[in-house]
C-alpha positions in Angstrom: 0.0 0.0 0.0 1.8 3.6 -1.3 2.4 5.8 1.6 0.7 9.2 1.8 3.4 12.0 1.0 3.0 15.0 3.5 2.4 17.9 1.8 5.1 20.7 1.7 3.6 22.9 3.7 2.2 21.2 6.7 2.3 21.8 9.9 4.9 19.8 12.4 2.9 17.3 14.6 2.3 19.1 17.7 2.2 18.0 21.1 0.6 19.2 24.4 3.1 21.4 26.3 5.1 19.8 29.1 4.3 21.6 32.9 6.6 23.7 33.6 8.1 23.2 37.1 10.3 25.7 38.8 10.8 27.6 36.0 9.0 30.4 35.0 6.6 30.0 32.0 8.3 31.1 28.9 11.9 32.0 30.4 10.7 35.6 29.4 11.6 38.5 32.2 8.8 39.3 34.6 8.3 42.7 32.4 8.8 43.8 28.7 10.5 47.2 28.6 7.8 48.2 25.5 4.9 47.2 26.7 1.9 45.9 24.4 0.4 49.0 22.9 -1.2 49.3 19.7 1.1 51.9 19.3 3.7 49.8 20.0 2.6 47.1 17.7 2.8 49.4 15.0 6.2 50.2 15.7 7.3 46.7 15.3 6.3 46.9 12.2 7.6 49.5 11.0 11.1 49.0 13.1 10.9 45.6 10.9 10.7 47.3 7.3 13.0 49.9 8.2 15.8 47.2 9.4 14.8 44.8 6.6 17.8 45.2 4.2 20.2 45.1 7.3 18.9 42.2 9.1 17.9 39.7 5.9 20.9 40.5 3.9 23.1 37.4 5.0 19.6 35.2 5.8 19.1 32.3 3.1 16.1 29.7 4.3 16.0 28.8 0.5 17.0 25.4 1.3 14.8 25.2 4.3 10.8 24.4 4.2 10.0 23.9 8.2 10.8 26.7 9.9 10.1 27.7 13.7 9.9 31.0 15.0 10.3 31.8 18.3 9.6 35.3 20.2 7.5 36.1 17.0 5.6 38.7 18.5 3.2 40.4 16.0 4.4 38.6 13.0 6.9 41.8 11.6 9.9 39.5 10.6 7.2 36.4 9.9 5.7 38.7 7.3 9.2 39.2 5.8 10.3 35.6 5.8 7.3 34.0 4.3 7.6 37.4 1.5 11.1 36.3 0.9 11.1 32.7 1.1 7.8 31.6 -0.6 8.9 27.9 0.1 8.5 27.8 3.8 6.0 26.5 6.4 6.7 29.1 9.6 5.2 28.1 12.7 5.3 31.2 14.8 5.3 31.0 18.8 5.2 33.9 21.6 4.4 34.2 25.2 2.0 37.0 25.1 -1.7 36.2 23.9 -1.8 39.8 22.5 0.8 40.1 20.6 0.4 36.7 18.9 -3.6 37.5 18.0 -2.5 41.0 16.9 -0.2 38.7 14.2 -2.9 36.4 13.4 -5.3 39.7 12.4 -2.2 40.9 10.3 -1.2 37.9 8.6 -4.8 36.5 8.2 -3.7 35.6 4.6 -0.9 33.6 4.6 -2.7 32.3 7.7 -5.5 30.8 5.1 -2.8 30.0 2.5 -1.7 26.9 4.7 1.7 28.3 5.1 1.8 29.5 9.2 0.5 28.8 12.5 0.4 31.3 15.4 0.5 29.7 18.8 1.0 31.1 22.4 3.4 29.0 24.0 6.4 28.5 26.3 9.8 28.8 24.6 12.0 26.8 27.6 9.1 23.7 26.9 8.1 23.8 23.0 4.9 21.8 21.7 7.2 20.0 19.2 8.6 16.3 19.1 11.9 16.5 17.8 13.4 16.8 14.3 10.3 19.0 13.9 11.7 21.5 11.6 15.1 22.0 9.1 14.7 25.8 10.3 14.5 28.9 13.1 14.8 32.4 13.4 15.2 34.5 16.6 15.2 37.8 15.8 15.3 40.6 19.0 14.2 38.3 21.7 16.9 36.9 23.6 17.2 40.4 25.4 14.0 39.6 27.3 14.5 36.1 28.3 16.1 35.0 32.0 17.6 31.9 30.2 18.8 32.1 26.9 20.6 29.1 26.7 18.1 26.8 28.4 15.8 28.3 25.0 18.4 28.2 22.3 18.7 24.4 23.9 15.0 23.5 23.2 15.0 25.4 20.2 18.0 22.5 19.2 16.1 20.2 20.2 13.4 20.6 18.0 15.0 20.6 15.0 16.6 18.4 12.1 20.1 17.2 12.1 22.1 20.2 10.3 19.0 22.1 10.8 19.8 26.3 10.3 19.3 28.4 13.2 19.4 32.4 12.5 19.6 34.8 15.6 19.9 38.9 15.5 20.5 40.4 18.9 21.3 43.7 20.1 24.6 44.9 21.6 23.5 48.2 23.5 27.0 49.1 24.6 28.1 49.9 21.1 25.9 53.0 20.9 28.1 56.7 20.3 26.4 59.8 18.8 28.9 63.2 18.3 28.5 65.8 19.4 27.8 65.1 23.4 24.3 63.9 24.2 24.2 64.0 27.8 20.4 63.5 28.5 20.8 60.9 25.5 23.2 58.9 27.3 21.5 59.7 31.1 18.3 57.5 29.2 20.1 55.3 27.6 22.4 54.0 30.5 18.7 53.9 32.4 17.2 52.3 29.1 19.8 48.9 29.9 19.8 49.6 33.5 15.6 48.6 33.6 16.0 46.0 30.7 19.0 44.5 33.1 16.8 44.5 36.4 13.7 43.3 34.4 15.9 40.0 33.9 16.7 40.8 30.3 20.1 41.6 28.6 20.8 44.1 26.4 24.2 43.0 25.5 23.1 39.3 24.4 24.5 40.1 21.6 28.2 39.7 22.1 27.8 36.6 24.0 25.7 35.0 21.0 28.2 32.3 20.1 28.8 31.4 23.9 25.2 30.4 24.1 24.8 28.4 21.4 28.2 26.6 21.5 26.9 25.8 25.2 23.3 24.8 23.5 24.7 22.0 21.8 25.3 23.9 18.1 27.7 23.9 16.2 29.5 25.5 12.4 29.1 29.2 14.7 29.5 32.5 12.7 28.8 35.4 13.8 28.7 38.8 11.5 29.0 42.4 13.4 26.1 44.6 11.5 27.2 47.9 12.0 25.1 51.1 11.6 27.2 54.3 11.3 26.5 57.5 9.9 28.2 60.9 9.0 28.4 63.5 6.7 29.0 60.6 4.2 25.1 60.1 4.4 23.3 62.9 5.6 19.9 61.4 4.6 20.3 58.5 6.1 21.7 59.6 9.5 18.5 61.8 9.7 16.6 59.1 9.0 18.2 56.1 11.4 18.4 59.2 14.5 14.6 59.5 13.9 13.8 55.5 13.6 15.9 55.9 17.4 14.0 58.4 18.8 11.0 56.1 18.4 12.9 53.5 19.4 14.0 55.2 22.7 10.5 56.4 23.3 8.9 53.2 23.6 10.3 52.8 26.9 9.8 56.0 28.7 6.5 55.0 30.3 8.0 52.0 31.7 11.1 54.5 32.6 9.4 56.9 34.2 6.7 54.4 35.9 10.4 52.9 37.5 11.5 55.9 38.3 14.7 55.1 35.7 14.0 58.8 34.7 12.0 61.9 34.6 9.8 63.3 32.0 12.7 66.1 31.8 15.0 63.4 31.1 12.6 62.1 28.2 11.8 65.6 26.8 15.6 66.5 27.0 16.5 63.1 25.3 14.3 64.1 22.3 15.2 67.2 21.7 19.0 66.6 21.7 18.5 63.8 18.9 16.1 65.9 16.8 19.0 68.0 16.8 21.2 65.1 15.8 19.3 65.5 13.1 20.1 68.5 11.3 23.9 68.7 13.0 26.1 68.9 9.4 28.7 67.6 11.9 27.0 64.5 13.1 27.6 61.1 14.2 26.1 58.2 14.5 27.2 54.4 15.2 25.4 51.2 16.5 25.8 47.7 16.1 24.5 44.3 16.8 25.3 41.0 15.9 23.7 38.0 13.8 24.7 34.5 14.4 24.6 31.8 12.3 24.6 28.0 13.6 23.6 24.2 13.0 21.9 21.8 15.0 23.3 18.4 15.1 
């Protein structure tokens, strides 16, 4: 009797969650320095766009056709991978119920296309039997998690032998403007100062290749993506200072609410960098680091 082929796009077989212990569900801090806005959710998506060319540059899931998602959030890099890899199955999973059904409303079509599923779930237990998918993409989440290996360990689990695992991460202490920002730099050290006492890390970045050589992966690069801007490219150094602003904002509520910093602070913050702006003689830099690894 011929055996049924499974179609291209189907979904992994799933499996109910295991309980979780003594750990925390999801490994996620106990707060998210942006908070769950609409506003906020329409950041992402924009933040996603604007960073596009940067972060997908070196990504290649051509080969791939399973892919898992982890820390999806509203679907902003989902949207981009199933747009630039029209191959894949992407099964998408967060911790917060309203970010995930904020995706599912955006991405309703590829939803009814058969190639993604949108699932609230815990990333340190994944619903997933193993050799699940050939694929996965982390993309700004390992700064809000307590236990980044312990996730980047289930994540291996889950997938294929030589299976492709992308990760982007920030690397906060790389920031500089010119000329001297001093309420920019007041907020920012009080930006990673919250994210840090929240349980997050807003220097994961660097320390990429640690966790997933102690993860169990292996065939580790890691490329340092470098944003700097000068008098080279006025346009765009206008336009990457006002993409920060926003960027910056999003956590002044939280700020303040922590007493991290004052409205002052916040009002002083903004008005230095829309400054920045128009300066002739200003600078910009910031970088962050993707990693590339296998699972074996």
């Amino acid at each position: 009797m011929a055996m049924k082929k499974k179609p291209a796009h189907a979904a992994p077989a799933a499996r109910p969650p295991r309980p979780s212990k003594t750990k925390p569900a999801t490994g996620v801090a106990p707060g998210y320095l942006h908070g769950y806005s609409s506003d906020e959710q329409d950041r992402l998506y924009k933040q996603a766009r604007f960073l596009e060319k940067s972060v997908y540059e070196h990504i290649d899931f051509s080969q791939q056709h399973q892919v898992l998602e982890v820390g999806c959030g509203v679907g902003a890099q989902t949207e981009i991978l199933l747009e630039r890899f029209p191959q894949l199955f992407i099964h998408g999973l967060d911790a917060s119920e309203a970010q995930v059904k904020r995706a599912r409303n955006h991405l309703a079509s590829h939803l009814s296309s058969n190639r993604l599923k949108l699932d609230v779930a815990d990333a340190l237990h994944l619903p997933f039997e193993e050799d699940a998918f050939d694929g996965a993409f982390v993309c700004w989440f390992l700064e809000h998690v307590q236990e980044p290996i312990e996730i980047l360990r289930e994540i291996r689990r889950v997938m294929k032998p030589s299976g492709t695992i992308y990760c982007n991460e920030v690397l906060n202490s790389s920031f500089y403007v010119h000329p001297y920002s001093p309420a920019t730099l007041q907020y920012w050290f009080a930006f990673n100062d919250h994210q840090w006492n929240l349980k997050g890390d807003p220097f994961v970045g660097a320390k990429l290749a640690n966790y997933l050589m102690a993860a169990g992966f292996q065939n580790i690069t890691t490329k340092n993506l470098i944003h700097h801007y000068d008098n080279r490219a006025p346009k765009q150094r206008a336009q990457f200072i006002e993409y920060w602003i926003n960027l910056l904002l999003s956590g002044a509520a939280g700020l303040i609410e922590a007493g991290k910093v004052t409205q002052e602070i916040v009002d002083e913050m903004e008005q230095e960098l829309e400054r920045l702006k128009d300066d002739p003689d200003a600078v910009f830099f910031y970088s962050w680091i993707q990693a590339k690894a296998q699972a074996f």
